[in-house]
C-alpha positions as a Markdown table, in Angstrom:
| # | Residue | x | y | z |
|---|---|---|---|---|
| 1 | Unk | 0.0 | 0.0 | 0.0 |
| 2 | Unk | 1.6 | 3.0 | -1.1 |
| 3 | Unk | 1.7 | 5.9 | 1.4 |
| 4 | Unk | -0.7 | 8.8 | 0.9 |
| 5 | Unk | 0.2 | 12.3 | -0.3 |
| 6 | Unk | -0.7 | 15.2 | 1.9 |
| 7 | Unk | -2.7 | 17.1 | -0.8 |
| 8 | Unk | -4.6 | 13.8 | -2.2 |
| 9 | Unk | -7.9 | 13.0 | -2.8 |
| 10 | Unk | -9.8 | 10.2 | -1.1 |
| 11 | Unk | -10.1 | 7.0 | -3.4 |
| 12 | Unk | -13.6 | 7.3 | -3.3 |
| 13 | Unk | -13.4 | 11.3 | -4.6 |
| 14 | Unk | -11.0 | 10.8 | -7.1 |
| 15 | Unk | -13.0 | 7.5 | -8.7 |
| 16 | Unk | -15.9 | 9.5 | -8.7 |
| 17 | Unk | -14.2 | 12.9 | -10.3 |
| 18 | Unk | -12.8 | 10.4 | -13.3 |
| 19 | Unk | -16.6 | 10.1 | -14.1 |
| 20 | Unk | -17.4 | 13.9 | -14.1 |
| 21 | Unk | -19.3 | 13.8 | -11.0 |
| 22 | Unk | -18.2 | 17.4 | -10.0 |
| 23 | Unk | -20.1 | 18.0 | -7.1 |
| 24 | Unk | -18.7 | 14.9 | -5.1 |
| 25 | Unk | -15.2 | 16.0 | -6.2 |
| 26 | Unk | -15.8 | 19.4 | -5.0 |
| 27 | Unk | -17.4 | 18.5 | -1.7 |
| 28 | Unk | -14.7 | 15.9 | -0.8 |
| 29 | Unk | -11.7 | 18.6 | -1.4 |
| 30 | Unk | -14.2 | 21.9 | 0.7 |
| 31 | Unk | -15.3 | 20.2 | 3.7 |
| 32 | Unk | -11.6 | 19.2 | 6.1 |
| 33 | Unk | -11.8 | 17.5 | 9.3 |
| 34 | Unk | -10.7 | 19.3 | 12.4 |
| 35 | Unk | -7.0 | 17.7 | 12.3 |
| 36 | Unk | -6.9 | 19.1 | 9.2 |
| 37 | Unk | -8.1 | 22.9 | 9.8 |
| 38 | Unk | -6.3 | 22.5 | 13.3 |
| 39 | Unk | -3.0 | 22.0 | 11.3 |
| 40 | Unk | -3.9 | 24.5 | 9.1 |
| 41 | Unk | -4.6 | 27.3 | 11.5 |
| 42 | Unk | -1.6 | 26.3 | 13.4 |
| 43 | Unk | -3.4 | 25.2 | 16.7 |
| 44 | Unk | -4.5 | 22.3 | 18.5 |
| 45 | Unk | -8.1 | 19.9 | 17.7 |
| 46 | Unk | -9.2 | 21.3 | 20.6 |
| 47 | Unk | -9.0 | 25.1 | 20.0 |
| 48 | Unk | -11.3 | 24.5 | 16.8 |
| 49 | Unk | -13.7 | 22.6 | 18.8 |
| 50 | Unk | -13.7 | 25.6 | 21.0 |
| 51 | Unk | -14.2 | 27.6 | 17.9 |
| 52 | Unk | -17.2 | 25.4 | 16.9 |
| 53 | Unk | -18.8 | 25.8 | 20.5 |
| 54 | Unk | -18.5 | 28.7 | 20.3 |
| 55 | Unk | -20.3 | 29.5 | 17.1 |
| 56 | Unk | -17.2 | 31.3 | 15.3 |
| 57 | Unk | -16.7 | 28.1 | 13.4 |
| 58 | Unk | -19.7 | 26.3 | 11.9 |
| 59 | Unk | -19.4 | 23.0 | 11.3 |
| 60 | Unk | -21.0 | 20.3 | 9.0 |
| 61 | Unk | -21.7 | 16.9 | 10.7 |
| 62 | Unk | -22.1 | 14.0 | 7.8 |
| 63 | Unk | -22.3 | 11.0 | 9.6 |
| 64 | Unk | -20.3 | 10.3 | 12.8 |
| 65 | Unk | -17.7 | 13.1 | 11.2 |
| 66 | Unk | -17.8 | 16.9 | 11.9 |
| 67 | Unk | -15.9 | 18.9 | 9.3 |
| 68 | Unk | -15.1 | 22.3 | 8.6 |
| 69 | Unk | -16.0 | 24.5 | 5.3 |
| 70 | Unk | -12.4 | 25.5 | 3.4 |
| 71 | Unk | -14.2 | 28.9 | 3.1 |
| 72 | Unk | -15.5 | 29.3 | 6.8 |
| 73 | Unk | -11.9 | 28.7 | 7.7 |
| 74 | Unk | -10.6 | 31.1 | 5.2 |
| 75 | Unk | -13.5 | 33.7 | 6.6 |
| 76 | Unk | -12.0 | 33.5 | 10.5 |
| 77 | Unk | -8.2 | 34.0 | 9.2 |
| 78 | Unk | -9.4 | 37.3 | 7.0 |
| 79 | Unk | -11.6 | 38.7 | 10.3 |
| 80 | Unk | -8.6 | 37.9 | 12.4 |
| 81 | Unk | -6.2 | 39.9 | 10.5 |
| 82 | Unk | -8.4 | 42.9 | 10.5 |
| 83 | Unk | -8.3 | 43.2 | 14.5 |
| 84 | Unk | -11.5 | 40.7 | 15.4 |
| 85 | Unk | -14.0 | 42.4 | 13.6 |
């Protein structure tokens, strides 16, 4: 089994976007877990669960999984660097 690369799709997305089926693709590479967004904010699971409690963060709960929106993510990082607001 070869190991997986940091920026690759799921099997199941990428079988699905070599059909054409666009929203699946797209939805697989928007919504991140909160390992992911915690690595990408450069904090701990926990602070982004805090985020989520808090309401600063919504999440999307598929399943047993909560995830985060790419965009909702991107939102927080812009509001930060304008003092909060």
């Amino acid at each position: 089994m070869k190991p997986k690369s940091p920026g690759a799709l799921p099997q199941h997305a990428a079988e699905h976007s070599s059909r054409g089926d666009q929203p699946h693709r797209l939805a697989a590479r928007r919504l991140i877990s909160l390992r992911e967004a915690a690595e990408l904010l450069g904090v701990s699971v926990t602070s982004v669960r805090r985020l989520v409690w808090a309401g600063r963060l919504p999440a999307v709960r598929l399943t047993r999984r909560v995830q985060v929106d790419l965009h909702d993510l991107d939102r927080i990082i812009q509001q930060e660097k304008h003092g909060g607001v």
